[in-house]
N, C-alpha and C positions, 0 to 999 in steps of 0.2 A: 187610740187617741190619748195623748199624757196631759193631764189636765195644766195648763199655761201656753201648752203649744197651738197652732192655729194645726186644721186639718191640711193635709197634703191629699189627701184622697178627692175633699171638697174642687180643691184646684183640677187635678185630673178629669173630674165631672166635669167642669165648668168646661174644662177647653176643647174635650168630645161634643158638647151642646153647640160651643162655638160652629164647631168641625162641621156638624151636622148642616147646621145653618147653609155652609158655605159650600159643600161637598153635596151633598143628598140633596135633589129634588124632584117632587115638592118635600119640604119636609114634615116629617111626623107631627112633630112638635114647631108650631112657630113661635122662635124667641129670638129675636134680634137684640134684645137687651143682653144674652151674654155673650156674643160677639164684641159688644158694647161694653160690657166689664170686662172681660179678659186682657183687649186690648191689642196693641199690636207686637208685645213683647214674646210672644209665643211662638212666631213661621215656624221654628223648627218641629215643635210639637203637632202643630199643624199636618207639615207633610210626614211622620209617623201618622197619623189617623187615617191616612190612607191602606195602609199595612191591613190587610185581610181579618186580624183579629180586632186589629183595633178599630176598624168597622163594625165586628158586630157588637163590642162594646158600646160605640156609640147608638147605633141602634136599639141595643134593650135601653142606654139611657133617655133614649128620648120616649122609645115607648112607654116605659114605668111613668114618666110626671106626666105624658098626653095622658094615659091610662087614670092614675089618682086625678090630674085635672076634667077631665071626663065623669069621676062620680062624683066630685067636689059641684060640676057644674048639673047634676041630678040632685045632691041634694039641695042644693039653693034653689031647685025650682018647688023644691018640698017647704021651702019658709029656713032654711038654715039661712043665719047670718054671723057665723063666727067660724073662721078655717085656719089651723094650724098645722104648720109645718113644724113637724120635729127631727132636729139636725138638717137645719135648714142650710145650712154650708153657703155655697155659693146662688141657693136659688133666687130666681127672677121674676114669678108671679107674679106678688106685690106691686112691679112695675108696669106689669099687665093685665092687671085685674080688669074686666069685664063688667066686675056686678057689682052696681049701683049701693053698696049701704054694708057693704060684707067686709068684718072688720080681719086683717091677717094678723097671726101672730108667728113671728120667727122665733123656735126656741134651739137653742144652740151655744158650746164653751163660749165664757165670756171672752177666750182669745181669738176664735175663731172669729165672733162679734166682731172685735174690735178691728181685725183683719180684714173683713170684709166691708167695713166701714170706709179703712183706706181705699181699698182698690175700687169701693164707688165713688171717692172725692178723687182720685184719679181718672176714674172716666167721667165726672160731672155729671152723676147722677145721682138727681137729690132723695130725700126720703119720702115715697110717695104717702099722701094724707091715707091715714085708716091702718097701717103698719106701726106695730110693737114689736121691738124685741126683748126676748125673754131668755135674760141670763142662765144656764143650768148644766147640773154635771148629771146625767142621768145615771150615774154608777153611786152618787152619793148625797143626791136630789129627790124627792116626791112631785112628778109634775104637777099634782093639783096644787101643791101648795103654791107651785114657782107661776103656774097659770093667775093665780088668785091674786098674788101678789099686784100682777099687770093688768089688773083691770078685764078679767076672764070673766063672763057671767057661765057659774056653773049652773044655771038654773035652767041655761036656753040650752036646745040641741047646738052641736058641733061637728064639724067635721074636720079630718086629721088627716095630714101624709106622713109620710116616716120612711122616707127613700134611700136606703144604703146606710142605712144604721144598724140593724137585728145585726148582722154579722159579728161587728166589732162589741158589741154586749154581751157583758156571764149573762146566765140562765138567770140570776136571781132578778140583774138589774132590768131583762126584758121581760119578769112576772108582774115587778112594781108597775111598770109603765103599763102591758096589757089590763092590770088590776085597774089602774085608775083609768084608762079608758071606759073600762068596761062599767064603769058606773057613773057616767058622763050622763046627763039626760036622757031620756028616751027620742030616741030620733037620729042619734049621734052616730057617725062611723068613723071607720077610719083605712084609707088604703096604703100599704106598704110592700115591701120586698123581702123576701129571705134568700137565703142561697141551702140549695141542696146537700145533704148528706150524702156521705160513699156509699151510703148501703144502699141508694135509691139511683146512685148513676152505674152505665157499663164503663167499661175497661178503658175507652178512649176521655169517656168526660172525666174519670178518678183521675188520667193524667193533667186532663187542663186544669181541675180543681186545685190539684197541688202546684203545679205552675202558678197558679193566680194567688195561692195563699204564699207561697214565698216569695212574691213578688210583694203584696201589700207587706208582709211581714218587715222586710229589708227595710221597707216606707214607716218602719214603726209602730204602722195600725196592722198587728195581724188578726186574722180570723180567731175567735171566739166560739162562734154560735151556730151551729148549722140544723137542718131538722129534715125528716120526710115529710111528705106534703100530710101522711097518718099522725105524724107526731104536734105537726103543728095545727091541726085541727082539735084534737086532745088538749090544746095547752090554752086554745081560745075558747071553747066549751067550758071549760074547767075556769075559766076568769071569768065567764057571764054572757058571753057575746051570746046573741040567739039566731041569729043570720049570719052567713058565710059564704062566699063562692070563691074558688081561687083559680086561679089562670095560665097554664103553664105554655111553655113559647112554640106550641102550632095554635093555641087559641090565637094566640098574640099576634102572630103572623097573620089571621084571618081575620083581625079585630084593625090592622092597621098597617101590614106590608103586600095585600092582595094588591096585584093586578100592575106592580113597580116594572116600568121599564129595566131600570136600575140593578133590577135585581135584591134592593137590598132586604134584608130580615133578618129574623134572630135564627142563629142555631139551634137545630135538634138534635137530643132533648137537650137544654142547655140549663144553666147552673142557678138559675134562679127561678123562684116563682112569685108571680101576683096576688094580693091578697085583698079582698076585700071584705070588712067584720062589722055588721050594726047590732048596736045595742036595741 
């Protein structure tokens, strides 16, 4: 991501959520708001999503946000009432929030911001009440500070998503942001995505890995950051977290693809895993 450009990867999310919407049913994730920002500028992109890969990308994408929106909705039954997304791109929550009094915070380039501002006064949809957004470059930002800034009570628990971001992060700028997670109130989580290392996939997933990294790459945003599921538990231990579980895609598939007519699910073992870390 080059800090002034809006994300393009954002956009590609957006329009698999669409896809989903309209493709898959019932679907994982119900969000008819990004059908509803996309718009109808997309058919062509549309019928790619149909294409075998780009099914199962849409599928981990809807599973990853049901998944984070799933412990987001555990811990607001715990008394959380503050939920941020980090590198909130194109998401849709905010306009589907659910719970009564739970304030979101979008944090994400302020171009990307501004981008996404459009294409919601282009679909006419306004800013739902209890929504902030929060400017920030996370390669050359402290989230507490940018949190603080926006009216963040760092004193209440919180809870966090951070959906298709690890990747495109160095190591240093995904230590700062685990660090100050990890010293969030007592009660506080946060659920996210990484994508796998070579050393941890066979011979057929090293191929689609490179595929996919030279694909975002050409898009500008390439891969960065990758970890084994050994390495990434070392790097959250080591920030503070003291609970952990992570998920990889046969949980996933039994957590939210059992019993599909459709057939649909996520590949195994496929290039991502689910994380979820409480302070």
């Amino acid at each position: 991501m080059e800090t002034g450009r809006a994300s393009k990867t954002a956009l590609r999310v957006a329009i698999r959520r669409a896809a989903h919407q309209l493709m898959d049913q019932p679907p994982v994730l119900n969000d008819p708001i990004a059908v509803r920002l996309v718009g109808e500028g997309f058919a062509r992109d549309m019928e790619r999503a149909q294409h075998k890969v780009a099914r199962d990308f849409r599928a981990y994408m809807a599973a990853r946000s049901r998944f984070a929106e799933d412990q987001l909705a555990m811990a607001v039954a715990r008394g959380v009432t503050q939920y941020v997304v980090l590198g909130a791109g194109l998401d849709t929550f905010a306009w589907r929030n659910p719970f009564a009094g739970l304030r979101v915070f979008e944090v994400d380039f302020p171009a990307t911001q501004e981008w996404k501002r459009g294409m919601l006064k282009e679909a006419g949809l306004a800013l739902p009440p209890g929504l902030t957004f929060v400017a920030l470059d996370f390669e050359h930002q402290a989230l507490a500070a940018g949190l603080a800034e926006a009216g963040f009570d760092a004193g209440r628990a919180a809870f966090f998503s951070w959906l298709g971001v690890v990747p495109y992060l160095t190591l240093e700028a995904f230590r700062s942001t685990v660090a100050d997670l990890a010293r969030m109130a007592q009660g506080s989580g946060v659920s996210f995505d990484y994508g796998l290392s070579a050393q941890a996939l066979g011979p057929l997933r090293r191929l689609a890995l490179q595929a996919l990294s030279e694909r975002v790459a050409s898009a500008g945003e390439p891969f960065k950051l990758l970890f084994t599921p050994g390495e990434l538990e070392r790097e959250l231990r080591q920030a503070g977290f003291k609970r952990l579980e992570q998920c990889d895609s046969g949980q996933v598939n039994a957590l939210y693809f059992n019993g599909r007519s459709d057939g649909l699910k996520l590949s195994e073992p496929g290039l991502g895993m689910l994380v979820t870390a409480w302070v």
